[in-house]
The first five atom37 places (N, CA, C, CB, O) and aatype in JSON, in Angstrom:
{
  "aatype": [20, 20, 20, 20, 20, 20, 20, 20, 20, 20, 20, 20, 20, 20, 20, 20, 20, 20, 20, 20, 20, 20, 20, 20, 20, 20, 20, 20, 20, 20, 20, 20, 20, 20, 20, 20, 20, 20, 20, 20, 20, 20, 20, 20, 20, 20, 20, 20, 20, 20, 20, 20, 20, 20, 20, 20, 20, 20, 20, 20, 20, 20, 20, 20, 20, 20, 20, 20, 20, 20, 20, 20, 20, 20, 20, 20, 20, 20, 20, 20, 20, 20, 20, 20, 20, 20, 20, 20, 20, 20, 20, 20, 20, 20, 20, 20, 20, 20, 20, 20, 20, 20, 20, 20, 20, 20, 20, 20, 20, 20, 20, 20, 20, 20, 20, 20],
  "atom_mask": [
    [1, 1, 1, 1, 1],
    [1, 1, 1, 1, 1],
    [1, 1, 1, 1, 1],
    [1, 1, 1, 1, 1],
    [1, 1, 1, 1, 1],
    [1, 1, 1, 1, 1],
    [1, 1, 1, 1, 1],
    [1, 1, 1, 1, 1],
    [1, 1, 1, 1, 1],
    [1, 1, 1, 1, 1],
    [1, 1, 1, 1, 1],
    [1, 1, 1, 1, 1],
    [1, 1, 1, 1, 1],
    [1, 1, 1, 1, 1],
    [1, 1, 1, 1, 1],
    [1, 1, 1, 1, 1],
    [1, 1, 1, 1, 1],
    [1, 1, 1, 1, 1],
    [1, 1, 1, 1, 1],
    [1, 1, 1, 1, 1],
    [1, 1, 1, 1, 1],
    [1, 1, 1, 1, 1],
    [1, 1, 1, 1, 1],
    [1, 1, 1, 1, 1],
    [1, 1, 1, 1, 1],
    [1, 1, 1, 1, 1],
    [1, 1, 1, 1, 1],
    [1, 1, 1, 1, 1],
    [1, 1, 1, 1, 1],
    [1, 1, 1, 1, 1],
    [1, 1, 1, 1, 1],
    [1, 1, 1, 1, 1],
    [1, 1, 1, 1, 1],
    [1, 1, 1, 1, 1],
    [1, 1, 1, 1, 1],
    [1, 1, 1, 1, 1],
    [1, 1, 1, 1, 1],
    [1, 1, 1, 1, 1],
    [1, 1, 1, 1, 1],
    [1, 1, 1, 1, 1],
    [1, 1, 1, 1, 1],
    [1, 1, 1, 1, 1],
    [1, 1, 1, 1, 1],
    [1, 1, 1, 1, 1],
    [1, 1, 1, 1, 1],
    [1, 1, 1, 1, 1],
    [1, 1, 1, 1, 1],
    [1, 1, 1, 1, 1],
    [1, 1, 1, 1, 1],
    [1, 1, 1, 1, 1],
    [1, 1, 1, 1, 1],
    [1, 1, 1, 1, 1],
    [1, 1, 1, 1, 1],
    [1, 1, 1, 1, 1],
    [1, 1, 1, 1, 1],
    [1, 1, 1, 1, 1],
    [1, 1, 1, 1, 1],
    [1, 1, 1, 1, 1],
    [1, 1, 1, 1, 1],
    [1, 1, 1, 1, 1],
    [1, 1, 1, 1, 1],
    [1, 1, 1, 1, 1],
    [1, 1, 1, 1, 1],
    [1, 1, 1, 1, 1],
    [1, 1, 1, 1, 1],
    [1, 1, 1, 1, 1],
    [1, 1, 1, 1, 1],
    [1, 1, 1, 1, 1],
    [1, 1, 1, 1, 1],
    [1, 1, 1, 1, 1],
    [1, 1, 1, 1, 1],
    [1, 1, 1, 1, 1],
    [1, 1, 1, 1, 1],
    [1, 1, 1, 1, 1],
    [1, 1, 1, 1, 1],
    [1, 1, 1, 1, 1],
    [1, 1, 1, 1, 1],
    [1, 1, 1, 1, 1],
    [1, 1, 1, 1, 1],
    [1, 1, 1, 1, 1],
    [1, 1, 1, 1, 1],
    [1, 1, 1, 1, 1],
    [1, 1, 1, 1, 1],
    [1, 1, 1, 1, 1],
    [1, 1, 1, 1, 1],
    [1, 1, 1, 1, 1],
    [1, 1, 1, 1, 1],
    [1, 1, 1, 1, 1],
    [1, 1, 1, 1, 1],
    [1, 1, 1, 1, 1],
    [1, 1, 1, 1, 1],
    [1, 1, 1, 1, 1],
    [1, 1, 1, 1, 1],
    [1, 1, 1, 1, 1],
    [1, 1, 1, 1, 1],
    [1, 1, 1, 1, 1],
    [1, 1, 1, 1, 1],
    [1, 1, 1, 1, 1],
    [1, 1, 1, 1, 1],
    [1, 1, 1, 1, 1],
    [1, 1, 1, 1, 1],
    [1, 1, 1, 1, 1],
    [1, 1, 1, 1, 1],
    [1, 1, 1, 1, 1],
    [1, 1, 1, 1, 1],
    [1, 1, 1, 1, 1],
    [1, 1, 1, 1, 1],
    [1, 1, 1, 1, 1],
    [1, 1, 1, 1, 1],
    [1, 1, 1, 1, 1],
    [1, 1, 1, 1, 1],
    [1, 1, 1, 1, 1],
    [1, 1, 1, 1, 1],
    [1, 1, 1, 1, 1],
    [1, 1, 1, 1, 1],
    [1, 1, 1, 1, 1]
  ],
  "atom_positions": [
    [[29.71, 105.64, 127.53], [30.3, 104.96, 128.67], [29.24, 104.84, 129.76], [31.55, 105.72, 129.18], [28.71, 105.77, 130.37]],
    [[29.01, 103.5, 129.92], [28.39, 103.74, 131.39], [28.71, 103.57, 132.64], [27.55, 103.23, 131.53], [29.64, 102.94, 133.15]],
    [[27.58, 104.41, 133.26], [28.0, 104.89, 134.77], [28.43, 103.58, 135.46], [26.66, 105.68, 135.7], [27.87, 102.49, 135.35]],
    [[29.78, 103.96, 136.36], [29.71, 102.43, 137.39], [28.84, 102.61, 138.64], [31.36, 101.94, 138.07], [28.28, 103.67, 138.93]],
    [[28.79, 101.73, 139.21], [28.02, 101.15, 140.7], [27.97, 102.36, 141.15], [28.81, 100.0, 141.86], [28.99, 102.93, 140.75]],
    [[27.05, 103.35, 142.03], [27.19, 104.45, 142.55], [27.92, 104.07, 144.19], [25.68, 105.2, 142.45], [28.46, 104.92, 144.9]],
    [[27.84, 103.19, 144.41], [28.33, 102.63, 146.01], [30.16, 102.99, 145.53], [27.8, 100.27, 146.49], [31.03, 103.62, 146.13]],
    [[30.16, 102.47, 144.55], [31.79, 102.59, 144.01], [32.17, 104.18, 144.01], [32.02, 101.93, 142.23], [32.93, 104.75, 144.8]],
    [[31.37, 104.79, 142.83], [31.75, 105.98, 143.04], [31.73, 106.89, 144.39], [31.16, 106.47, 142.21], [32.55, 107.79, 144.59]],
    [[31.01, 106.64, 145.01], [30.6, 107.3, 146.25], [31.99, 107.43, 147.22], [29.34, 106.36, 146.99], [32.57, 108.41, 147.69]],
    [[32.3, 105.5, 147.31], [33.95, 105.56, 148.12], [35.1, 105.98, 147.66], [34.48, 104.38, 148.46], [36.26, 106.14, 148.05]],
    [[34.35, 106.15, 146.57], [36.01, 106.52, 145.52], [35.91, 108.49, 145.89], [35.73, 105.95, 142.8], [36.91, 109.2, 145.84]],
    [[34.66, 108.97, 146.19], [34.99, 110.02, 146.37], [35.12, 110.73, 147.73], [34.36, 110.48, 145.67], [35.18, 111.95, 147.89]],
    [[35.16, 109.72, 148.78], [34.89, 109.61, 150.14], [36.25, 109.7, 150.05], [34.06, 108.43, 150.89], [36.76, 110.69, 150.58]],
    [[37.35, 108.45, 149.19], [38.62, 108.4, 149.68], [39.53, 109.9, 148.75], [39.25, 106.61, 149.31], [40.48, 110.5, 149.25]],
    [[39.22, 110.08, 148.01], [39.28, 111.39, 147.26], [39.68, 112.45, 148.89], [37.39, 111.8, 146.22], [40.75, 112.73, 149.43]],
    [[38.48, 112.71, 149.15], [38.39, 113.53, 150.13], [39.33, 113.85, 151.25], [37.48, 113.22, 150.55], [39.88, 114.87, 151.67]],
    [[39.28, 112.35, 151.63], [40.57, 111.66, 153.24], [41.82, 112.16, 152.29], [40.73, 109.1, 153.79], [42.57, 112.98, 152.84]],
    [[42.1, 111.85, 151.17], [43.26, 111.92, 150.85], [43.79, 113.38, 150.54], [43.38, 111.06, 149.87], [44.99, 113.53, 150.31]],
    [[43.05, 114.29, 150.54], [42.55, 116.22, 150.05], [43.33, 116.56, 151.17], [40.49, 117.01, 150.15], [42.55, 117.28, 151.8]],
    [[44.44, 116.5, 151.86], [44.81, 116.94, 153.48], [46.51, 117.01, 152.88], [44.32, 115.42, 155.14], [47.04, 115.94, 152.57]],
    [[46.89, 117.63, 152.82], [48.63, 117.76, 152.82], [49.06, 116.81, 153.84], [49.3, 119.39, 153.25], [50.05, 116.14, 153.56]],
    [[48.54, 116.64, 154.9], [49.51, 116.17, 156.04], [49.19, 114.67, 156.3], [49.31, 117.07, 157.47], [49.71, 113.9, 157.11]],
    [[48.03, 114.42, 155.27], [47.67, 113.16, 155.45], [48.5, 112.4, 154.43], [46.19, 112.99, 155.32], [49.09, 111.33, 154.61]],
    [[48.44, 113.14, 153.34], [49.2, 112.51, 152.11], [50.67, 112.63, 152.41], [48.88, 113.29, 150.66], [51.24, 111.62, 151.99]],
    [[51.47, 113.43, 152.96], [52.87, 113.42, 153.28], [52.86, 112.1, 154.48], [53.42, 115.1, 153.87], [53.82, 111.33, 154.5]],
    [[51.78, 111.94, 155.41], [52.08, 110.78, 155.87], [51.9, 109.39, 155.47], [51.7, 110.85, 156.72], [52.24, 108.33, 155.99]],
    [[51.27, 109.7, 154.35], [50.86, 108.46, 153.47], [52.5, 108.12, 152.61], [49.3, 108.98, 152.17], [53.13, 107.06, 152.55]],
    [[52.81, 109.43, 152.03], [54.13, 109.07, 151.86], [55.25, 108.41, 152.66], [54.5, 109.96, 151.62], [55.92, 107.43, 152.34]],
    [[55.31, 109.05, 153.64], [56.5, 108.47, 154.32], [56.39, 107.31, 155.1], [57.05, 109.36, 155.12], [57.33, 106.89, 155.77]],
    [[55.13, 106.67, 155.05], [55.11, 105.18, 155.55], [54.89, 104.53, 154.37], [53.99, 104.76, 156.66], [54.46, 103.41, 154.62]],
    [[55.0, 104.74, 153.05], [54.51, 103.84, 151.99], [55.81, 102.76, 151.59], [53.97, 104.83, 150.61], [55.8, 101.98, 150.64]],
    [[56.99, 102.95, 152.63], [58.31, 102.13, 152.41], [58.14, 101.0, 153.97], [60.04, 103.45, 152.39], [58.23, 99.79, 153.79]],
    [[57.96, 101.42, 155.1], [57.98, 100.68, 155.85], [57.34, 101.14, 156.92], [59.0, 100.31, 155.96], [57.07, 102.33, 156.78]],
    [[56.9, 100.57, 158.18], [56.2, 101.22, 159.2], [57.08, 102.19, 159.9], [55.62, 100.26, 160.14], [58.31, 102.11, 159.84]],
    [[56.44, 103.1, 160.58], [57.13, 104.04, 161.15], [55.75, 104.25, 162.68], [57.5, 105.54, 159.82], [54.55, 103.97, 162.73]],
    [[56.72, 104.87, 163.71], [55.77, 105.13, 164.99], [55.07, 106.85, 164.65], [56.96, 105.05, 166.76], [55.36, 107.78, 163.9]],
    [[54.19, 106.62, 165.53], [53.55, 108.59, 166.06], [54.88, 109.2, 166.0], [52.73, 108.99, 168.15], [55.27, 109.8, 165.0]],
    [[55.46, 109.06, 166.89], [56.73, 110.1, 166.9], [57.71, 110.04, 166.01], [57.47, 110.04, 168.02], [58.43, 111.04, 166.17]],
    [[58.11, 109.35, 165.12], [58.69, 109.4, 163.94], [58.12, 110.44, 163.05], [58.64, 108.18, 163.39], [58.68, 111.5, 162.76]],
    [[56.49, 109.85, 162.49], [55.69, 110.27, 161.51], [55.49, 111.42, 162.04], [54.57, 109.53, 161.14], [55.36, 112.39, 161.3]],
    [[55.43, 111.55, 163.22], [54.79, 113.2, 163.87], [56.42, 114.82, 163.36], [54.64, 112.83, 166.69], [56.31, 115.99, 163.0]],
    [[57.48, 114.01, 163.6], [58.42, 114.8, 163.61], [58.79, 114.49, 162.02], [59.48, 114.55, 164.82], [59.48, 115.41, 161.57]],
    [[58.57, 113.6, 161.2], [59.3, 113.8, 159.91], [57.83, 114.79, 159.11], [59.86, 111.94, 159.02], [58.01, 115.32, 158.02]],
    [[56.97, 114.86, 159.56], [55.87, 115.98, 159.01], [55.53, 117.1, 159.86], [54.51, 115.35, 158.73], [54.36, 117.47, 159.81]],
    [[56.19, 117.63, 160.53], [56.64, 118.74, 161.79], [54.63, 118.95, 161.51], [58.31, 120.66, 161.29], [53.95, 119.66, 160.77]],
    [[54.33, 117.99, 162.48], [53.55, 118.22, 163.03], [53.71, 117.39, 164.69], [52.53, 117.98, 162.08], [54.5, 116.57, 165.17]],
    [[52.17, 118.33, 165.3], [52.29, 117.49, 167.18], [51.98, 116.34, 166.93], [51.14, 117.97, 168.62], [51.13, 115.88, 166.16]],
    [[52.94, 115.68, 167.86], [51.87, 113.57, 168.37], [50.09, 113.6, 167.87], [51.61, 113.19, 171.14], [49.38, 112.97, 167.09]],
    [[49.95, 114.61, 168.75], [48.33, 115.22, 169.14], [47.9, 115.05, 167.06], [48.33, 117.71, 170.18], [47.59, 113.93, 166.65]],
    [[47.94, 115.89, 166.34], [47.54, 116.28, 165.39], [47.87, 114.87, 164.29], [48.15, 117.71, 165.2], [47.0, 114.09, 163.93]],
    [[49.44, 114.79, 163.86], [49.35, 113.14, 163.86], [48.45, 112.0, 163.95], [49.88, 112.81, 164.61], [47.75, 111.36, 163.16]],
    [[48.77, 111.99, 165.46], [47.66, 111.07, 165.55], [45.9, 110.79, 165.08], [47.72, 111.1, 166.62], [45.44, 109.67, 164.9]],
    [[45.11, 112.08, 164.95], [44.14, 112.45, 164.26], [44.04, 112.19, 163.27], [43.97, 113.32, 164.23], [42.91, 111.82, 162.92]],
    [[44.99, 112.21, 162.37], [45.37, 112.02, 160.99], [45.21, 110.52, 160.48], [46.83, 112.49, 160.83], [44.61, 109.98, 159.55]],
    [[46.04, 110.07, 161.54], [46.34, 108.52, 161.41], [44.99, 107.76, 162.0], [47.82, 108.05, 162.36], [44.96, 106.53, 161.99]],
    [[44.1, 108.39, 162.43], [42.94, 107.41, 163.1], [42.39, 108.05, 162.28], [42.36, 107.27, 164.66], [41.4, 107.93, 163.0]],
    [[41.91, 108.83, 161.17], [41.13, 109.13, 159.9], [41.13, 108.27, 159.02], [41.47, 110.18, 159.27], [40.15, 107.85, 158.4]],
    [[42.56, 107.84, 158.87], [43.4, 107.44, 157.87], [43.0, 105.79, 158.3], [45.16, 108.08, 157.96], [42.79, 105.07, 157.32]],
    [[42.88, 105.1, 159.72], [42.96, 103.89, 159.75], [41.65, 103.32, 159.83], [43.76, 103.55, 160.67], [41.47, 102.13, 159.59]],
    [[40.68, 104.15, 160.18], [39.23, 104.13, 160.09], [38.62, 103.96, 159.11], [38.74, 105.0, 160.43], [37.5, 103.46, 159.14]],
    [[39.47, 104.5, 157.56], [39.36, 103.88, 156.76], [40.09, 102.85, 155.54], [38.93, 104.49, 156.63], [40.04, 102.59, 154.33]],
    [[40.68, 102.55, 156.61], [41.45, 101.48, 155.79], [42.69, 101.57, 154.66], [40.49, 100.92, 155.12], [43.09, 100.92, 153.69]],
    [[43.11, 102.93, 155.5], [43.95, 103.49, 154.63], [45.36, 102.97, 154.87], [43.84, 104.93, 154.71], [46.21, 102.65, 154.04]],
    [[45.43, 102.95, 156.44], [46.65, 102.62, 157.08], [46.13, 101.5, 157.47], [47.29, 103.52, 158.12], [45.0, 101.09, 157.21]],
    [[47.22, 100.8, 158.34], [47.1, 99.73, 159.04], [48.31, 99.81, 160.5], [47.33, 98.48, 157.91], [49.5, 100.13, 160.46]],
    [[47.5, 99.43, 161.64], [48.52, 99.64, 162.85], [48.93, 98.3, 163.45], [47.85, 100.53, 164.06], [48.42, 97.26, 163.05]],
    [[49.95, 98.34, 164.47], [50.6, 97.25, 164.92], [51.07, 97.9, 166.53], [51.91, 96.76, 163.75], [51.92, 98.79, 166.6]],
    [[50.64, 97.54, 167.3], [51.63, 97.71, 168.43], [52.72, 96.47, 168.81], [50.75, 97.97, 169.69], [52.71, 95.27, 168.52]],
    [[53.73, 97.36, 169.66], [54.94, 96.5, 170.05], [54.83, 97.13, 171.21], [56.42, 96.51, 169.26], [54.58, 98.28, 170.86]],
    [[54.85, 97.12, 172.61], [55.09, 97.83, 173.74], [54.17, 98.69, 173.69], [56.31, 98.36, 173.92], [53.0, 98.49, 173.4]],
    [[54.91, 100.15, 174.1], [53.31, 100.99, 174.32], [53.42, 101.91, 172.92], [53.14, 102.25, 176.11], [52.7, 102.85, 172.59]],
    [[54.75, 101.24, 172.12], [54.5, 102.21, 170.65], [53.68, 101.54, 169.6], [55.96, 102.56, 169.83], [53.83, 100.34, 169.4]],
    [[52.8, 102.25, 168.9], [51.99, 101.87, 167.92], [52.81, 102.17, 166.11], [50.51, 102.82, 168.29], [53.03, 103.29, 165.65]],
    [[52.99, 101.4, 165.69], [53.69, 101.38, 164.33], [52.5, 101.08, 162.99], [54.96, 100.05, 164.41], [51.94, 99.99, 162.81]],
    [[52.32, 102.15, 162.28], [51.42, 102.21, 161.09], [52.61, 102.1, 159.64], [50.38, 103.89, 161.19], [53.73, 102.56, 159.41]],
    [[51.91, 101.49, 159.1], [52.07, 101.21, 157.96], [51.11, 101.5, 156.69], [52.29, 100.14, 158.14], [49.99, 101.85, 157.05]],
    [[51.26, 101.45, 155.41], [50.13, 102.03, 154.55], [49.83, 100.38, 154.04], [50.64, 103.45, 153.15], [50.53, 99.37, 153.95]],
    [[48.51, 100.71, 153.78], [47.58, 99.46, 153.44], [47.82, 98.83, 152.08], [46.07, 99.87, 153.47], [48.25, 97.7, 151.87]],
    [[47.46, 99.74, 151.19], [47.52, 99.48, 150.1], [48.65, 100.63, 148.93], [46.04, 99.39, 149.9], [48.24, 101.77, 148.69]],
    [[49.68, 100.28, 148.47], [50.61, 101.11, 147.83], [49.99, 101.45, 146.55], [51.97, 100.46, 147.67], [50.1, 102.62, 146.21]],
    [[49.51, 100.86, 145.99], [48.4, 101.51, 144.97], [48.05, 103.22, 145.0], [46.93, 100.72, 145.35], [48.03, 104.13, 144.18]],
    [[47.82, 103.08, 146.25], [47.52, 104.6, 146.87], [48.45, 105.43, 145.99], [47.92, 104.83, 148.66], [48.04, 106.03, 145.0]],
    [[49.49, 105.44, 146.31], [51.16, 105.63, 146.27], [51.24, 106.12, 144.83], [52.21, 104.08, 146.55], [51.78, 107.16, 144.43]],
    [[50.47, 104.96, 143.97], [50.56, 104.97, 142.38], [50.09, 106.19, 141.98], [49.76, 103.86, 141.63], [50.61, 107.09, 141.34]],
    [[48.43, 105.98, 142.73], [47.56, 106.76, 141.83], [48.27, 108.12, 141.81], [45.98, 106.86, 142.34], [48.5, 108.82, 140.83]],
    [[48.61, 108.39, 143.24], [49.19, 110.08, 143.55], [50.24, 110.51, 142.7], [49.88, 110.33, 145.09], [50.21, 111.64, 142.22]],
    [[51.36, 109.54, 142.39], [51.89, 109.93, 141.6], [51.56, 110.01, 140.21], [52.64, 109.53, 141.81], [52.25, 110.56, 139.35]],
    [[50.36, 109.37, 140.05], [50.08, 109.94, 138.59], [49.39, 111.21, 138.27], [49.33, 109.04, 137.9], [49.5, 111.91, 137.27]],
    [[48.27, 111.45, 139.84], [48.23, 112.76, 139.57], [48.79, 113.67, 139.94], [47.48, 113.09, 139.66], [48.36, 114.8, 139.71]],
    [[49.92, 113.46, 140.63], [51.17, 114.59, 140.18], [51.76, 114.46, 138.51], [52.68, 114.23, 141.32], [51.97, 115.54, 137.94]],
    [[51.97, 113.46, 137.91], [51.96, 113.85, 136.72], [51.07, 114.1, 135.56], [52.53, 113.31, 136.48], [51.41, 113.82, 134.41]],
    [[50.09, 114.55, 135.81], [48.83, 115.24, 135.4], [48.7, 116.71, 135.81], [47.67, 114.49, 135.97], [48.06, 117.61, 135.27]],
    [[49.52, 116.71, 136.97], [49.54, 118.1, 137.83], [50.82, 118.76, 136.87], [49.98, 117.89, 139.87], [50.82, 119.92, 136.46]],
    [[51.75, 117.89, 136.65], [53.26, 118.43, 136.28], [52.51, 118.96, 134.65], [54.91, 116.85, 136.24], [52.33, 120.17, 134.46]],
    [[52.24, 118.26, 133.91], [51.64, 117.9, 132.54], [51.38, 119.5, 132.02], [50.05, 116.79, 132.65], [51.88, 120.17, 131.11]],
    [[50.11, 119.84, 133.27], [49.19, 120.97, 132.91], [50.39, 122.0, 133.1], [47.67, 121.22, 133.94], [50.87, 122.54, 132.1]],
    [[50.98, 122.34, 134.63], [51.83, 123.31, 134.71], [52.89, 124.03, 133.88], [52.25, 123.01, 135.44], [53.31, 125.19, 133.91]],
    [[53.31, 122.47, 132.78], [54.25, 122.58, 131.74], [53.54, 123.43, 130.56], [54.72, 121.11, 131.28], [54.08, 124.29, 129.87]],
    [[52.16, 122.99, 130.5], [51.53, 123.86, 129.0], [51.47, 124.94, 129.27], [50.13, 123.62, 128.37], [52.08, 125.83, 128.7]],
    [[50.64, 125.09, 130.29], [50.36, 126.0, 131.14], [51.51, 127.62, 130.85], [50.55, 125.13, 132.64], [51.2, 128.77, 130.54]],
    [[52.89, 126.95, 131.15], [53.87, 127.69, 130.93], [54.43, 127.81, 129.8], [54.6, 127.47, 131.58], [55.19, 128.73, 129.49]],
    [[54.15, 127.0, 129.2], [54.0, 126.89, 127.63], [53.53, 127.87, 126.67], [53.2, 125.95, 127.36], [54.16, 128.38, 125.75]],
    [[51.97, 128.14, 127.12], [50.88, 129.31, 126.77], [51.09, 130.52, 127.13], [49.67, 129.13, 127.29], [50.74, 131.52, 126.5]],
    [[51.96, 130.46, 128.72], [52.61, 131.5, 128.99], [53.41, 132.37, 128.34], [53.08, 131.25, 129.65], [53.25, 133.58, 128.2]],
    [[54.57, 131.45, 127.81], [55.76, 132.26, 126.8], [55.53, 132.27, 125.87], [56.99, 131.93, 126.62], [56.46, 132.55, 125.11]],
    [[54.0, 131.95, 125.18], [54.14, 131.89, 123.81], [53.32, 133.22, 123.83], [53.6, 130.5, 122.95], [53.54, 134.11, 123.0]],
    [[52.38, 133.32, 124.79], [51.41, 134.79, 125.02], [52.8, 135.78, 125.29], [50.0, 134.76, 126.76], [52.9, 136.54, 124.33]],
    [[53.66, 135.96, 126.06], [54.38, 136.85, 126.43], [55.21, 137.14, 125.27], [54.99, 136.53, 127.58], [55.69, 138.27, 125.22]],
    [[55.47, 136.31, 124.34], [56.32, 136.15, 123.11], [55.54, 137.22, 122.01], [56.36, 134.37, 122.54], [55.94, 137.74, 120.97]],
    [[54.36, 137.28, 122.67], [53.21, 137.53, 121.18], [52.91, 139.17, 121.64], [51.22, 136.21, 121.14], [52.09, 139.92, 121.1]],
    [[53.74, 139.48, 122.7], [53.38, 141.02, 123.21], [54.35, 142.07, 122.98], [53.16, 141.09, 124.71], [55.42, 142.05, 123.59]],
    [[54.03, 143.14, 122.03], [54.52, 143.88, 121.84], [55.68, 144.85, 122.93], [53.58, 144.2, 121.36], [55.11, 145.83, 123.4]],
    [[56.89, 144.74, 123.28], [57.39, 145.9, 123.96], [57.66, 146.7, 124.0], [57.83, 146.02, 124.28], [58.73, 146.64, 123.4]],
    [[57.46, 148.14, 124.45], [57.26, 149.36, 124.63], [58.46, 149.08, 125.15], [56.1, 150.03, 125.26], [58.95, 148.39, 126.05]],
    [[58.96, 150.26, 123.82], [60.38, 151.26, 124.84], [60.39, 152.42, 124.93], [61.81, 151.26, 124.42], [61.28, 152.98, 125.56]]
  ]
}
């Protein structure tokens, strides 16, 4: 197999990274249906405006989100739902392993002698 473009890999592991944040990805979730404001997104991920917002200018800096103002509220939305995809597939890659995982578990615990 050969290597792709290193410029490719590079962003692919740049966005890897942005996306490595619990609070970024739960906010990636909960705008991946429709826009939502700071104070929505801030209180449905019990985090501050303050911290939020950090998140979301990480997140829009790179093109992760996308913003809109109406008045003095700013409404983000997610850019690309793709995003959305990939995560859930590696949650089911995550689910996959945990299952063998526990799998190997009961079959090792199965294979152990008990002392009475």
């Amino acid at each position: 197999m050969k290597v792709q473009n290193y410029e490719i890999i590079e962003k692919h592991a740049n966005l890897c990274r942005l996306m490595g944040h619990t609070g970024r990805l739960t906010i990636m979730e909960f705008i991946c249906d429709e826009e939502k404001s700071v104070g929505e997104i801030a209180k449905a991920i019990g985090a501050s405006a303050s911290t939020t917002s950090q998140h979301l200018r990480l997140l829009r800096d790179n093109n992760v989100v996308q913003s809109r103002r109406e008045g003095q509220t700013i409404y983000y939305s997610l850019r690309y739902t793709k995003l959305i995809e990939a995560c859930q597939l590696i949650r089911e890659v995550i689910l996959e392993d945990m299952l063998e995982r526990g799998r190997a578990a009961e079959s090792m615990n199965s294979n152990i002698p008990v002392k009475k």
